[in-house]
N, C-alpha and C positions, 0 to 999 in steps of 0.2 A: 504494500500500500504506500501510494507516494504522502509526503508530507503537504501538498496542496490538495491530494483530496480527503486526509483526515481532517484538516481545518477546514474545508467544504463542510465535509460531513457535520464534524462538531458546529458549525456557525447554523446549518439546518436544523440541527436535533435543536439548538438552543431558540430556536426561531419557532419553530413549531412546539416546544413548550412554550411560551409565550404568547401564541396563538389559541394553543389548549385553555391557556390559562383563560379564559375569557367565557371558555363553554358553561362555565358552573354561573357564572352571573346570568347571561343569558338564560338557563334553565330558569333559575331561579327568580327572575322577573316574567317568566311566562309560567308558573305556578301560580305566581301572586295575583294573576290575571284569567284563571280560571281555567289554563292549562293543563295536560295531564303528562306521566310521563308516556305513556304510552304512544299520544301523539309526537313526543319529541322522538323516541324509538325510531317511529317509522321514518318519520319526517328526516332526520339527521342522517338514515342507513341508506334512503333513499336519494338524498343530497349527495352523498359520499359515492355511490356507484353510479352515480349522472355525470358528476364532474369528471370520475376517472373515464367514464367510456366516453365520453365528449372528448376529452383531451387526448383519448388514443385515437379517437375517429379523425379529429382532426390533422393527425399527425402520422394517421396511416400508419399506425400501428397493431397489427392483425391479432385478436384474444382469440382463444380457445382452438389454437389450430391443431391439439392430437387430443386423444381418450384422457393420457394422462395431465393435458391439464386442466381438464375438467375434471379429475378425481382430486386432485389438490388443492384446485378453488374449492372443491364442496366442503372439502377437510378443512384449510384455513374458514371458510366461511363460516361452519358449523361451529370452533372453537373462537370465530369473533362475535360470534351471536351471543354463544355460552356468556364471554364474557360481560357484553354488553350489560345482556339480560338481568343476571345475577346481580354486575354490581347495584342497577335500578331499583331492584329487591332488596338488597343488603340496606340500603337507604331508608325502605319503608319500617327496620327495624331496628337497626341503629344508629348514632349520632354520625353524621358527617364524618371528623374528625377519623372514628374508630374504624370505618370502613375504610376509608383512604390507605391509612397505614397496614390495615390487613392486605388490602388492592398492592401495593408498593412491595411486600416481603416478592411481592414476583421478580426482584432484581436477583435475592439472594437466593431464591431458588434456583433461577439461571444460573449465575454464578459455578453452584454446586451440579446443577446437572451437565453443566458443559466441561467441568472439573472432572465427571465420573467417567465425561464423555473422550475426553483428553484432548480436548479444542481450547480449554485454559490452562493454563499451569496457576495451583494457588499459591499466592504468599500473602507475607506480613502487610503488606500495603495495599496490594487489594482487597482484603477479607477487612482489614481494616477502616478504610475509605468507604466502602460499603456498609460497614455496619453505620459509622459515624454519620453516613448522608441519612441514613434511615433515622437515625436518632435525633439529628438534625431535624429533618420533615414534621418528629412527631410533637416536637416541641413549636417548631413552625405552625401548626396546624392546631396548636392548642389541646392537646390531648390530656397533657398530666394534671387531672383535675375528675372529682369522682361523675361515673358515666354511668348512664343504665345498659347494660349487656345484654343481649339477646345472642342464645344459644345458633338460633334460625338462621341470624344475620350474619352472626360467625362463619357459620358454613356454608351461607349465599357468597359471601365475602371471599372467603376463601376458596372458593370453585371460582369465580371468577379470576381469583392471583392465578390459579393456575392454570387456569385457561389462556392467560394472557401472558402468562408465564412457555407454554405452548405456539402458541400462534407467534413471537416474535422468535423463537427459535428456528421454527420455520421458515417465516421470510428471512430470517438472516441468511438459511440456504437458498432460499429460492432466489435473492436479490444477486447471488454472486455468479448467476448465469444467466437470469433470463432479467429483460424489462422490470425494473420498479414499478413506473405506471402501468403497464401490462398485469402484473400479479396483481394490483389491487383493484385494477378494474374486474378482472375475472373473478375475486375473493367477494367484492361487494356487492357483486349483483347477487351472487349467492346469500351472501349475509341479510341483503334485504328480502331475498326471499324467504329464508329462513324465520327473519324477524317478525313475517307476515300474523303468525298462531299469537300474539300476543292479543290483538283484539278478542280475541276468544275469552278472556279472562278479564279483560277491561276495556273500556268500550274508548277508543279517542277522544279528548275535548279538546278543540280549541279555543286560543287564549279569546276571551270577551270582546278587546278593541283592538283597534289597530295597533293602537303602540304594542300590545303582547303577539300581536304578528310578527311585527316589525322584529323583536326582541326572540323570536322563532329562528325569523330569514336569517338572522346578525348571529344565532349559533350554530344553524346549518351552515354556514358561510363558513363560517372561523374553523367548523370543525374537519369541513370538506379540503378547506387549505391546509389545515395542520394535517390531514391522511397526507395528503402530495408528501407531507416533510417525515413523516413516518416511515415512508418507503422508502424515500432515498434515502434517508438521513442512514435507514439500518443499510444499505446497499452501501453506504461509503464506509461506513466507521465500525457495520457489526451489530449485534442483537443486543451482546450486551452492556456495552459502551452506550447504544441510543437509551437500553433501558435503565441506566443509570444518571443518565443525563434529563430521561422524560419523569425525574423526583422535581425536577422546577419548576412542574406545572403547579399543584398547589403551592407553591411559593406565591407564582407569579399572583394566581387566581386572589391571596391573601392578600397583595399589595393593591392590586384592581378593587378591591372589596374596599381600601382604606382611601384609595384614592375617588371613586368612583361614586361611591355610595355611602364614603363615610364613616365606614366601621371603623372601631378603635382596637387597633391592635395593643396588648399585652408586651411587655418589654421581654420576656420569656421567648416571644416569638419569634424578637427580629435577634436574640440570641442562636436560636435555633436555625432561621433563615442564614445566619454569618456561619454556622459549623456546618452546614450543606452543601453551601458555596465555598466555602475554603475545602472540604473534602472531597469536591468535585476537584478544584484546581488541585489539588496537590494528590490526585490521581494521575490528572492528566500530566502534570510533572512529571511524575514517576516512569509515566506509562513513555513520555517523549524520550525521559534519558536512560530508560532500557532501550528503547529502538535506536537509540544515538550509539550507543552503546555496542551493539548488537552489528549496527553497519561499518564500523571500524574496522579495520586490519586485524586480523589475532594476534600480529604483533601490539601493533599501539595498545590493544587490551591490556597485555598480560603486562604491557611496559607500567 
């Protein structure tokens, strides 16, 4: 991997967190307006595999030309729905906060199954920097403080970590041969099909006025651009570098929330936000002067 397309990479991952970041406001002003999530479900899964087939159509880029990648889409798609789905769920049972951080152990699972996989080598600085941006997140996000538990929510929570834990393992293969845009245009038509049984169980509502339209289009929008950076972002830099770097999204979401609508953050938080962000950099520290490291001479090394 060259050193201008890891910083591609990382400048996208971090861009597309930051566009993530904005999905949770959005939701959460087309709730207050009579919204449901079920309509955001469809609405956002259906946003997300328009834009990518749009953007291959236009750019003649041909989806689904064998069996198997049509058996791949259905597989990525099935385990982006799983995710979706679940974490929607996990919501209706427990706090914000508690689910996020359940959703996010999906890094250190990576981690360890691509460690089992022998696609990582572990050490001191990655298991480290990993654990610390999680701990960072969860103090970011306001967690240490007493919560109501649901068992339910727990195991909604955690089906989708590992769902999503799944599904980026995957694109991390599938990006390093085939189209970025291609896999998720093929992944999301599925996924919206998939996502379809949800009215089954709850019926759509749309937001009352226009503003919670509006406040609909404005997360469809953000979320359909932030896919684009998902895919590339894992095709330049890798599954688990993007999903270590997609911890910024509630960061960002937390600062939007203070800046935007005024919430008052906790000084707890923006300590938390500083150890996430310094454990991201000083990953990527680590991570640049072992590949510096690594491209030297065996002499120069061992000099």
């Amino acid at each position: 991997m060259t050193a201008n397309k890891k910083s591609l990479g990382i400048f996208i991952a971090i861009a597309a967190a930051i566009i993530h970041g904005c999905w949770p406001i959005a939701t959460r002003a087309v709730y207050a307006d009579g919204g449901n999530a079920t309509f955001m479900i469809i609405a956002s899964t259906f946003a997300r595999a328009l834009s990518l087939c749009l953007f291959c159509f236009l750019l003649r880029k041909p989806i689904f030309q064998t069996r198997r990648d049509i058996k791949l889409a259905a597989t990525g798609g099935f385990f982006q729905t799983l995710s979706i789905i679940c974490l929607f769920g996990s919501l209706l049972y427990l706090p914000g906060p508690v689910a996020i951080i359940v959703l996010y152990t999906h890094t250190l699972m990576l981690l360890f199954f691509m460690a089992w996989r022998r696609e990582i080598k572990l050490n001191a600085l990655i298991v480290l920097t990993t654990l610390a941006a999680l701990i960072g997140l969860s103090f970011a996000v306001d967690i240490w403080h007493p919560q109501k538990i649901s068992l339910i929510g727990l195991c909604l929570a955690l089906i989708s970590a590992i769902a999503t834990m799944s599904r980026l393992y995957v694109y991390g293969h599938q990006t390093q041969t085939r189209d970025p845009a291609i896999i998720g245009a093929e992944t999301f038509l599925f996924t919206a099909l998939f996502a379809l049984p949800v009215v089954l169980f709850s019926a759509p509502h749309l937001p009352a006025t226009f503003g919670g339209i509006g406040w609909a289009i404005l997360g469809c929008a953000v979320l359909a651009i932030g896919t684009f950076g998902m895919f590339y972002g894992i095709a330049f830099i890798g599954s688990f570098q993007y999903s270590l770097i997609s911890k910024l999204e509630p960061l960002f979401t937390a600062l939007f929330s203070a800046v935007l609508i005024h919430e008052v953050l906790h000084s707890s938080q923006y300590v938390g936000m500083a150890l996430l962000m310094s454990s991201l950099v000083l990953y990527q520290y680590g991570a640049g002067k072992k590949q510096g490291k690594a491209a030297l001479p065996l002499a120069a090394v061992e000099s």
